[in-house]
N, C-alpha and C positions, 0 to 999 in steps of 0.2 A: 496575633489575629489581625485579620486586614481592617485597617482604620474607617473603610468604607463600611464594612460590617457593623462596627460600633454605629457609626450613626445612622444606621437603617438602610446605609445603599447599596446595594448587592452591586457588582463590576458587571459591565456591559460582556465584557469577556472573559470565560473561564481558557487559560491555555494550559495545556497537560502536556508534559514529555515525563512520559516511562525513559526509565534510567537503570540498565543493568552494566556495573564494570564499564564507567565510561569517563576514567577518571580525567585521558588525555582530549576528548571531545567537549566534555561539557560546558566549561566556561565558556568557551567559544557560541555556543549554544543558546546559553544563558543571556549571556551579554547582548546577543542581539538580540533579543527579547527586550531586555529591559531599558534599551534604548530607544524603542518606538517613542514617536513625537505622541501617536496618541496611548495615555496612561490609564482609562480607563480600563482596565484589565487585572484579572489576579491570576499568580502563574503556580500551577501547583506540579511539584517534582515529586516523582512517583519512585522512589528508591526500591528496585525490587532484588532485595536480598541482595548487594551489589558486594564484592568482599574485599575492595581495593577502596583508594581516596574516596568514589560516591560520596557514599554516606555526608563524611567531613563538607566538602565542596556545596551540599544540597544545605548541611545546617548553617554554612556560612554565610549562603546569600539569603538566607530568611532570617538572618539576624541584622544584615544590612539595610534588607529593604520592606516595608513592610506588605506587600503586595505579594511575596514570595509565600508558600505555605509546602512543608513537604512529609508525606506520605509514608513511611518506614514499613517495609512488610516483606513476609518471607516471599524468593522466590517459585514466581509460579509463572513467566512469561508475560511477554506482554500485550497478551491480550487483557489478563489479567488485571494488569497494571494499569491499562487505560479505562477498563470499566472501572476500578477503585476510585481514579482520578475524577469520571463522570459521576459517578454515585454522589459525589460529595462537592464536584461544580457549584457555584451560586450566579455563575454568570448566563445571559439569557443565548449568548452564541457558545460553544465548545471550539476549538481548534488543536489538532495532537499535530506535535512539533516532532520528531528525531529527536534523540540525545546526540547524535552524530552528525547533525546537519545543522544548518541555521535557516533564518529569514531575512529577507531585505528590509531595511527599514521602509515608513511608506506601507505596509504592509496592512497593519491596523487603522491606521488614517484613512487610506481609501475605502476599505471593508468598510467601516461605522458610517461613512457618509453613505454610502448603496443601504444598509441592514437595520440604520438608524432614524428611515424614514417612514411615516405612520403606516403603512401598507408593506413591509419588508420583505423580501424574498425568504424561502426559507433555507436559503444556501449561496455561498459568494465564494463562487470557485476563481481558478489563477493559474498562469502559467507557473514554469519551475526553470532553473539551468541545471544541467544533468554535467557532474563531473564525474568524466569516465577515466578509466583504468589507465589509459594511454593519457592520459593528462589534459583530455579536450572539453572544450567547453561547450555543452550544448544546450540551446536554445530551446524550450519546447513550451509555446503555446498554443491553445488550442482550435480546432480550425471550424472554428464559430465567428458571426459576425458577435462583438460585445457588447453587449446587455442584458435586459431581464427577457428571459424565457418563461411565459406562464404554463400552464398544464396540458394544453391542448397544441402548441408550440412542441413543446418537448414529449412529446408521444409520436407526434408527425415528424421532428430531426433528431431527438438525441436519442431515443428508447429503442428502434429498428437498427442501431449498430455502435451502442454506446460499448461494448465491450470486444468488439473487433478490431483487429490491429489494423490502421493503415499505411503506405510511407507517407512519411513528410520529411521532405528534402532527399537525403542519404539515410535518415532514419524508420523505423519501422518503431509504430507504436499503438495503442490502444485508441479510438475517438475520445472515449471518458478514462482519464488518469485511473488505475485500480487502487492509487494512495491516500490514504487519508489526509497527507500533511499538504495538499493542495487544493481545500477544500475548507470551510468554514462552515459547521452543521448547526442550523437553532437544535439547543436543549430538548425542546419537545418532540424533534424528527430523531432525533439521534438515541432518547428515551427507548423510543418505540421501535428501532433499527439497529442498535450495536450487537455486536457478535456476543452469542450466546456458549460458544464452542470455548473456552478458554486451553483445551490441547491442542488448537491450532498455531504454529511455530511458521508458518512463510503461508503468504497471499491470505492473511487474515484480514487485511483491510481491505480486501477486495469482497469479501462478504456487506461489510457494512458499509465503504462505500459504495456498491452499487445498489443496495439496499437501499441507503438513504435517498440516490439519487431518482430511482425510480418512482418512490412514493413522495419525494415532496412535490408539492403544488407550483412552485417557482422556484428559478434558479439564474441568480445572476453569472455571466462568466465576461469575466478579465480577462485582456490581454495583454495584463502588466506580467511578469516573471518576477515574484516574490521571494521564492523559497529555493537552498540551494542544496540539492542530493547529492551527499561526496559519495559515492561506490567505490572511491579509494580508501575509504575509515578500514581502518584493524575488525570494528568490530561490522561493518557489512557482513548479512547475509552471505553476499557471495563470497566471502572469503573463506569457509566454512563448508565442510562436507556435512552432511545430514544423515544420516543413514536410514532412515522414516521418511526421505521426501515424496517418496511415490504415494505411499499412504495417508501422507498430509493433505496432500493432492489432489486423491482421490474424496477425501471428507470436504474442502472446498467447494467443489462441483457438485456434491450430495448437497452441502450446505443450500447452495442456490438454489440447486433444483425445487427444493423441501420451500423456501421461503422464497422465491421468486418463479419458479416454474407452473405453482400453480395459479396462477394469474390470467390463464386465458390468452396470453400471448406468445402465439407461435416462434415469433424471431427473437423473444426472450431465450425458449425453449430449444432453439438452435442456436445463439450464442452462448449459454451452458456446456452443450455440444463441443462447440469448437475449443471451448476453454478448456475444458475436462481433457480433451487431445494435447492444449499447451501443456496444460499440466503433466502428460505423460512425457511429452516430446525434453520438458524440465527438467526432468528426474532421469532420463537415459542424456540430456547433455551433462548434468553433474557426473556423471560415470567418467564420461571422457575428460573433463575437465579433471577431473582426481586420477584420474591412472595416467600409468607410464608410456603407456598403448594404446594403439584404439582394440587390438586384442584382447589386453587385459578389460576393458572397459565392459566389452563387447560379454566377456566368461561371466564378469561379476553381473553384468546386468540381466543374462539367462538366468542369474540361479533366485535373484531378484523378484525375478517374472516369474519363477517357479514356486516360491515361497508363495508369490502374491493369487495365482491361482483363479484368475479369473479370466473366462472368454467369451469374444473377444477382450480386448484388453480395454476397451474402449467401443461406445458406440459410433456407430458407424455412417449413420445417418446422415448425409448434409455434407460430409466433409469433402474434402477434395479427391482427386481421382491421386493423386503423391500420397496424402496424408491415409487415403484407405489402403494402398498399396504397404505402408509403414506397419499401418495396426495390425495387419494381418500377419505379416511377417513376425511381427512381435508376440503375437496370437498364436502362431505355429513354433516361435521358438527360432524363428530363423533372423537369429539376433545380428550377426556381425554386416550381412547386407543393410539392413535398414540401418544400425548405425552410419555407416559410408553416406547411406543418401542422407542421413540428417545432416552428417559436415557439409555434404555438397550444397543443401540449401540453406544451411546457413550461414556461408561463403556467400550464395546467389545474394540473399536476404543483407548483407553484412553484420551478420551477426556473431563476435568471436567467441570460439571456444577452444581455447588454450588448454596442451598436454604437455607437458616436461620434455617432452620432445621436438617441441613444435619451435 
């Protein structure tokens, strides 16, 4: 038990990483964690039904250190994992880390001076470096001036296109990150906002953190880069086919609509729109990413859209004059054109999507 417990002090911050099969990531993980300068913190590891070293590795460092606490339960995802972790938080901020990724030290230092002053935001967001597939290091903070954003602030700049992509630099990216682990949520906002969906498997933190971000009252943003997302890990999502992505997808965008859409805000309501599109445009680039062909890609993703049985395949509203030309074609079944034009803007876009041929 944490020594701060014993004497009545609950840790300023609860950090959570859900942990499945991550046996070659984790210490990595771990360690910077427990190297922040600032120690006010309890880190609780969330073992979910992991069937390699985990386990071992989680009990070893809550025997070392006593701010460590971990969690043993069958798997069930991790969405699963991370509500576990929240249920049983004692800290007044949450923060969910990757088992596959780490933090920069500085991380927690800076956060508690913004979070730990009598009036507190109720969120202290951060940049991130993106390491991508080809080995490059990328940069991404966000293109905010930094500081505290109060509620009337952030309805006028961040809420009319917090969840649209735009470039920055060579990259293309969301205004407000869809990830949880660059983000720092109070207890009480994250209570009342975490994802209730636990069959949700990819863009489940994209429910609650946009959730969160819309309804807290304040929101501090950094332009320090803290946090570092390897997309080279073994266990990355994207290294992985899914064969349910379309239909995870599609609950996503229900999600929102259902807990964000009725809010009386229009460009809410059309950024659900556009996303519910990513999320199709998602699940027909895994096709190509996994097949031989863009042929093969192109059969299996028909019979996909046939199983799935909905028309169109996507609402239609709002979207682009390319992206309504796609849905439709998708919607009639005239799969292998609209594939082509998705590689072509993704090329325009630079966004790679690699086939065994390519």
């Amino acid at each position: 038990m944490n020594k701060d417990k014993i004497c009545g002090k609950a840790p300023f911050f609860s950090i959570i990483v859900p942990t499945y099969n991550n046996e070659r990531e984790l210490s990595r993980c771990i360690d910077s964690i427990l190297v922040q300068t600032c120690t006010n913190f309890e880190l609780i590891l969330v073992n979910d039904g992991s069937t390699d070293a985990t386990p071992q590795i989680c009990e070893a460092y809550a025997a070392q250190d006593k701010r460590v606490r971990v969690i043993h339960k069958e798997n069930q995802g991790v969405t699963a994992a991370r509500n576990d972790g929240l249920f049983c938080a004692a800290g007044q901020y949450v923060y969910y880390v990757d088992a596959d990724d780490w933090i920069e030290q500085g991380l927690l230092q800076e956060a508690i001076c913004v979070l730990g002053k009598p009036e507190p935001p109720d969120m202290f967001v951060f940049g991130y470096t993106r390491l991508s597939q080809n080995g490059e290091k990328i940069q991404c903070s966000w293109p905010f001036e930094p500081g505290l954003y109060q509620k009337g602030q952030l309805e006028d700049e961040v809420y009319p296109k917090m969840m649209r992509s735009l470039r920055v630099m060579r990259q293309w990216r969301r205004l407000i990150s869809p990830a949880l682990w660059d983000k720092i949520v109070a207890k009480s906002l994250l209570f009342a906002h975490y994802c209730h969906d636990t069959a949700l498997f990819y863009q489940e933190d994209f429910v609650c953190s946009y959730e969160c971000v819309y309804f807290a009252e304040s929101i501090y943003f950094s332009c320090s880069n803290f946090y570092v997302y390897d997309q080279c890990s073994e266990s990355s999502m994207h290294q992985r086919y899914h064969a349910e992505l379309l239909k995870n997808n599609r609950a996503v965008a229900q999600y929102l609509h259902n807990h964000l859409g009725g809010q009386g805000n229009p460009s809410i309501v059309q950024q659900i729109r556009e996303l519910e599109f990513d999320g199709l445009i998602t699940a027909a680039c895994q096709e190509i990413r996994f097949s031989p062909s863009l042929w093969q890609a192109a059969r299996r993703w028909k019979t996909i859209l046939r199983e799935d049985a909905i028309f169109p395949t996507c609402a239609l509203a709002g979207l682009s004059f390319p992206a309504r030309i796609c849905v439709l074609l998708f919607s009639f079944r005239i799969v292998c054109p609209a594939m082509i034009m998705i590689k072509l803007l993704c090329k325009i876009k630079g966004i790679p999507i690699k086939t065994e041929n390519n």
